[in-house]
C-alpha positions as CSV (number, residue, x, y, z in Angstrom):
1,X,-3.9,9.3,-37.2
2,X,-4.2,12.8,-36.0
3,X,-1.6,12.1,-33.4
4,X,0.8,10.0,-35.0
5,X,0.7,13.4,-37.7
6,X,1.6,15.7,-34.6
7,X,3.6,13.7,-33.3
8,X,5.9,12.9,-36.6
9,X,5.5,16.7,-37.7
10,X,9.2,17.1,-37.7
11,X,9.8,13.7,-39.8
12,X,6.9,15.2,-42.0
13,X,8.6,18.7,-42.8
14,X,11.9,16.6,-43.7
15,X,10.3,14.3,-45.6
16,X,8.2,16.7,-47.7
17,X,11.3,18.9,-48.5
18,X,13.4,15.7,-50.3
19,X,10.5,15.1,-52.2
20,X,9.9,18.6,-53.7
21,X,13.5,17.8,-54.0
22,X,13.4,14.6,-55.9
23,X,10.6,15.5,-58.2
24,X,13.2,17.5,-60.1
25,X,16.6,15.6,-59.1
26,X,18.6,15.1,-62.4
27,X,17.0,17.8,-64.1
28,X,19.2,20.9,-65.2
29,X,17.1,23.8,-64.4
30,X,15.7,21.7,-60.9
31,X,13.6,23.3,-59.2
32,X,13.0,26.1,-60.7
33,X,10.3,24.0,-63.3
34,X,8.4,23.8,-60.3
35,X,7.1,27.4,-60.8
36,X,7.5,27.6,-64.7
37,X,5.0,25.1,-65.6
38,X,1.9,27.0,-64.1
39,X,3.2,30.6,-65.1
40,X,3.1,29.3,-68.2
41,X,-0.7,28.1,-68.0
42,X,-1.7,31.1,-66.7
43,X,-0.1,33.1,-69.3
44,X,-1.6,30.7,-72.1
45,X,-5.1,31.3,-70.2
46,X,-4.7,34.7,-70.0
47,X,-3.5,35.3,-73.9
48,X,-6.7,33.1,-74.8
49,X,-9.5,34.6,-72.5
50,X,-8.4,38.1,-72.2
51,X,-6.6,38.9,-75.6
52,X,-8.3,36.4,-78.2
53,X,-11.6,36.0,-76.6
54,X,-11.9,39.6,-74.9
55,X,-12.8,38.3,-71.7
56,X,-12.7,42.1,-70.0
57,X,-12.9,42.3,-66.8
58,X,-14.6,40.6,-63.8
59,X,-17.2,41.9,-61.0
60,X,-17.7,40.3,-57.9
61,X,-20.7,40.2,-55.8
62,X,-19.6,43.6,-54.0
63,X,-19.1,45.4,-57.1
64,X,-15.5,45.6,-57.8
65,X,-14.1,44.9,-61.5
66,X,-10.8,42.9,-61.9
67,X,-8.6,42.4,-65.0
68,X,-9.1,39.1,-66.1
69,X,-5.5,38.1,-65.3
70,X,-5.9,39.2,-61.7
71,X,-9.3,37.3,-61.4
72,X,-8.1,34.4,-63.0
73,X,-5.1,34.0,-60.9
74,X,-6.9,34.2,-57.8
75,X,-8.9,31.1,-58.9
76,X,-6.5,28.6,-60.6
77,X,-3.5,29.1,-58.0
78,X,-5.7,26.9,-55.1
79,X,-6.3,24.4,-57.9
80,X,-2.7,24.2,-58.7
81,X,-2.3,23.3,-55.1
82,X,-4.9,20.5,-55.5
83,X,-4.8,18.9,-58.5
84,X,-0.9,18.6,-57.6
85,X,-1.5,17.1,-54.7
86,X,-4.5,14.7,-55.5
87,X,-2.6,13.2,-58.0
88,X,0.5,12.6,-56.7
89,X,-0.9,11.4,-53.6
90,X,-2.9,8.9,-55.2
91,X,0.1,7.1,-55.9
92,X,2.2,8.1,-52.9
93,X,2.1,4.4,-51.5
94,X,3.6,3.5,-54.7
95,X,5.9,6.2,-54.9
96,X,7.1,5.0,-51.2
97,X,6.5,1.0,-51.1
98,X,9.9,0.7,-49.5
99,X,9.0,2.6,-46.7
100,X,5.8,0.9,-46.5
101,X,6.9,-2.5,-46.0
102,X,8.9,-1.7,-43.2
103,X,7.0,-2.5,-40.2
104,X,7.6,0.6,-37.8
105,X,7.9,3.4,-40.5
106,X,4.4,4.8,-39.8
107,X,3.2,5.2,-43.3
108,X,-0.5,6.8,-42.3
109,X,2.0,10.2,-42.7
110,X,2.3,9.5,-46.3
111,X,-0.4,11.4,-47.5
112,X,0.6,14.2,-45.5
113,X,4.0,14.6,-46.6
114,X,2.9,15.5,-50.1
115,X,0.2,17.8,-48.8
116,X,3.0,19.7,-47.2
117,X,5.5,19.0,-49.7
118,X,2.9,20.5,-52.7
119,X,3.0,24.0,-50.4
120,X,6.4,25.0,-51.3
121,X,5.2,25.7,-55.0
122,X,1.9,27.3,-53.4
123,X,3.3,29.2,-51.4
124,X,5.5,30.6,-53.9
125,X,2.2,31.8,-56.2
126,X,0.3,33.4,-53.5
127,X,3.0,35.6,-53.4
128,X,3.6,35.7,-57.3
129,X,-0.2,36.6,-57.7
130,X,0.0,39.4,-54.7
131,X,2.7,40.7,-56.8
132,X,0.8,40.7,-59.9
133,X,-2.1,42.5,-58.1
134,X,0.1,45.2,-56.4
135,X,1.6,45.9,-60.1
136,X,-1.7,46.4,-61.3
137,X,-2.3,49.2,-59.0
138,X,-5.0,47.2,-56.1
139,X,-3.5,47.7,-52.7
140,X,-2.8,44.9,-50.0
141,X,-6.0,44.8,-47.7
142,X,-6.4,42.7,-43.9
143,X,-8.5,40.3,-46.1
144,X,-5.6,38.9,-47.8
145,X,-4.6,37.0,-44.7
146,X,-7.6,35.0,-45.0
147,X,-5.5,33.1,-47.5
148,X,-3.9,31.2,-44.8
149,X,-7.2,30.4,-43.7
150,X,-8.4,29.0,-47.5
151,X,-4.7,27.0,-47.9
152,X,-5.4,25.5,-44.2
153,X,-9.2,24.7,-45.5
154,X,-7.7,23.0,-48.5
155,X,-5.1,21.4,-46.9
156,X,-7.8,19.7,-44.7
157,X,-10.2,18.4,-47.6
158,X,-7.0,17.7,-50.0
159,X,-5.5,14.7,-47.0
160,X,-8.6,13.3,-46.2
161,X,-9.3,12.8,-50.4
162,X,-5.6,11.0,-50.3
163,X,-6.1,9.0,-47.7
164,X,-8.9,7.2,-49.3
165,X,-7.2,7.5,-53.2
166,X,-4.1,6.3,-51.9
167,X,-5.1,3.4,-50.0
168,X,-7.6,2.0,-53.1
169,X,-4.8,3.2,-55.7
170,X,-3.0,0.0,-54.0
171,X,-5.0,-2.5,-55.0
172,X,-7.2,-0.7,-57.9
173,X,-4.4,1.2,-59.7
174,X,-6.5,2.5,-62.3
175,X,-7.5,5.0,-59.6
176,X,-4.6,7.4,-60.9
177,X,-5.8,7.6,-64.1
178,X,-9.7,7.7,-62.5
179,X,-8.7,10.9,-60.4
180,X,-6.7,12.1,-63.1
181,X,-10.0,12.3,-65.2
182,X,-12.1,13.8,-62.8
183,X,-8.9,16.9,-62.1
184,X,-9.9,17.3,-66.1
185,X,-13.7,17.5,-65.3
186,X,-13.2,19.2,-62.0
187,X,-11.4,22.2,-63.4
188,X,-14.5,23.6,-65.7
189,X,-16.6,22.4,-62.8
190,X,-15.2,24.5,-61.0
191,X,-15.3,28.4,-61.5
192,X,-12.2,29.3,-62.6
193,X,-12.4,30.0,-65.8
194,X,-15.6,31.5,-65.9
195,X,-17.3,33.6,-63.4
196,X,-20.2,32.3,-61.2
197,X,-21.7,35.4,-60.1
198,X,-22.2,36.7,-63.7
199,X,-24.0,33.3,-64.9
200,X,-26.1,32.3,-61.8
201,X,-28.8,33.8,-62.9
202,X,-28.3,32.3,-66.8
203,X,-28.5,28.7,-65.6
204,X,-31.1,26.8,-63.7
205,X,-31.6,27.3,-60.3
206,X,-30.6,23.5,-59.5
207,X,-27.7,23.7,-61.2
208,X,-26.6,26.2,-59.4
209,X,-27.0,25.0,-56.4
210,X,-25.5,21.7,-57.5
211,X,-22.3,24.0,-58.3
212,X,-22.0,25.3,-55.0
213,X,-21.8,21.4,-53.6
214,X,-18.1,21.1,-55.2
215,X,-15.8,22.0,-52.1
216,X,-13.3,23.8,-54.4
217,X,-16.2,26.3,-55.2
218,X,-15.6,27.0,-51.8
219,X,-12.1,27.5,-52.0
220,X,-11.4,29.6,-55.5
221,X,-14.3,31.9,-54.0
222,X,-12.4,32.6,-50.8
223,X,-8.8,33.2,-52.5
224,X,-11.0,35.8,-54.6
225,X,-12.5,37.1,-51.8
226,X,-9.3,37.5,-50.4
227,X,-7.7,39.3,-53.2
228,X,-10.5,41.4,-54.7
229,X,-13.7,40.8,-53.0
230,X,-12.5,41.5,-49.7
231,X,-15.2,39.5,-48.6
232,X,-14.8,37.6,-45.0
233,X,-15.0,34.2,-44.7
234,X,-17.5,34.5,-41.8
235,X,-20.1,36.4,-43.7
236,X,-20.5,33.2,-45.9
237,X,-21.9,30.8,-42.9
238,X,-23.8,28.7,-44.6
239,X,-21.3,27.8,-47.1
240,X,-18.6,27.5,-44.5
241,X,-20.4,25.0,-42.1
242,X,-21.3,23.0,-45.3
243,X,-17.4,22.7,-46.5
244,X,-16.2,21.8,-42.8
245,X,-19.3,19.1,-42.6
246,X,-18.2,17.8,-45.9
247,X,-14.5,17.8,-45.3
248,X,-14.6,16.4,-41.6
249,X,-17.3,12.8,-43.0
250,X,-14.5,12.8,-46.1
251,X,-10.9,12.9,-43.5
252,X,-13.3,10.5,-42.0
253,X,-14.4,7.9,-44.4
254,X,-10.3,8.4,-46.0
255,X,-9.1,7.7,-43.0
256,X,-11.5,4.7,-41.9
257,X,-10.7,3.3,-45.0
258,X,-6.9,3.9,-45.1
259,X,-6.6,2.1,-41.3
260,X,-8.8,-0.9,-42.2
261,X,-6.6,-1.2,-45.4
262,X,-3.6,-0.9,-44.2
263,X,-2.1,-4.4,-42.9
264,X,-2.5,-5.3,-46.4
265,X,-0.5,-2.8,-47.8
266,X,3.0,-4.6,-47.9
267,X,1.8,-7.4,-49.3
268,X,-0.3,-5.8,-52.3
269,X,2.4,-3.9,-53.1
């Protein structure tokens, strides 16, 4: 699989730019409600944490106090990226069956293509938020380029989850709506909205530890060490061993399961 995604990368890239493309064909505005429907979340969060329930600001484990905004924002654009893309690639072999019943597209790029496709938007916050930040007066630090490190760490966990979505969504399609449910769970399991550091020592110490098990922990807690905590990735080894380990048995098991599936797709769908 790994090859036939190196090896396709250009048919990838082409592919993933129609379908940013065709999410909004037809549309007046196009585009452009690509990026207006998460502004407006975060400006919805941000009215209801910061102004109505006087959120403050946020510390981090080195000390430094954010604006809720700013904090916030560093958490929710990575789940943006992944909710977007779990979802719609749960359904990608639906989305494409008519490419799937043709007997040399190689569909095991599928997945892929809406990892890559999903990147346009995410690309387009990290650089919204960065703005955000410099208006708020926090200067651009090395440790913001470990963003590329976090989105390539996501990337990785968010293809191998698709590859074993997609290929049950085929002939269990209650899985969309399965996954969709679990995005709704996963988001206040997840610290976004709230801070970790200021409750871990308010909760048991189990639970805790149980929180840190979610591999998007991982991943909000990096972009926010990239934009505030200017924290390095390798100073969390533990953590960081744990998500590779985790992601590498789940691109594994997704893409054991999407190979062994996959003479069936055509005819199932």
């Amino acid at each position: 699989m790994i090859k036939d995604i190196i090896s396709n990368k250009k048919l990838i890239t082409k592919l993933a730019k129609n379908d940013f493309k065709q999410k909004f064909a037809g549309s007046t505005l196009g585009v452009i409600w690509a990026f207006v429907q998460p502004v407006i979340t975060v400006v919805v969060y941000w009215i209801v944490f910061d102004k109505a329930l006087n959120a403050g600001t946020q510390g981090t484990k080195a000390g430094i106090q954010a604006p809720f905004v700013l904090w916030l924002s560093a958490g929710i654009v990575p789940w943006f990226y992944f909710s977007e893309v779990l979802s719609a690639g749960t359904v990608v072999l639906h989305e494409y069956n008519y490419l799937v019943k043709k007997v040399v597209f190689p569909i095991n790029i599928l997945p892929v293509v809406k990892a890559v496709s999903s990147l346009f938007v995410h690309g387009f916050f990290v650089l919204f938020t960065l703005a955000v930040y410099l208006l708020y007066g926090f200067s651009v630090t090395p440790y913001i380029l470990q963003v590329i490190y976090y989105s390539i760490s996501m990337m990785a966990l968010t293809i191998g989850l698709i590859y074993f979505t997609s290929a049950l969504c085929v002939f269990f399609k209650d899985m969309a709506q399965l996954i969709n449910i679990i995005l709704q769970v996963g988001v206040w399991a997840t610290p976004i909205m709230w801070n970790y550091d200021g409750m871990v020592g308010k909760m048991p110490h189990w639970l805790a530890y149980a929180l840190k098990l979610n591999p998007m922990y991982y991943i909000t807690s990096g972009y926010r060490d990239a934009f505030i905590g200017q924290t390095a990735f390798w100073n969390r080894p533990v953590l960081t061993l744990y998500f590779w380990i985790f992601t590498l048995l789940i691109f594994l098991l997704g893409s054991h399961v999407f190979k062994k599936l996959q003479p069936q797709f055509a005819d199932a769908l």
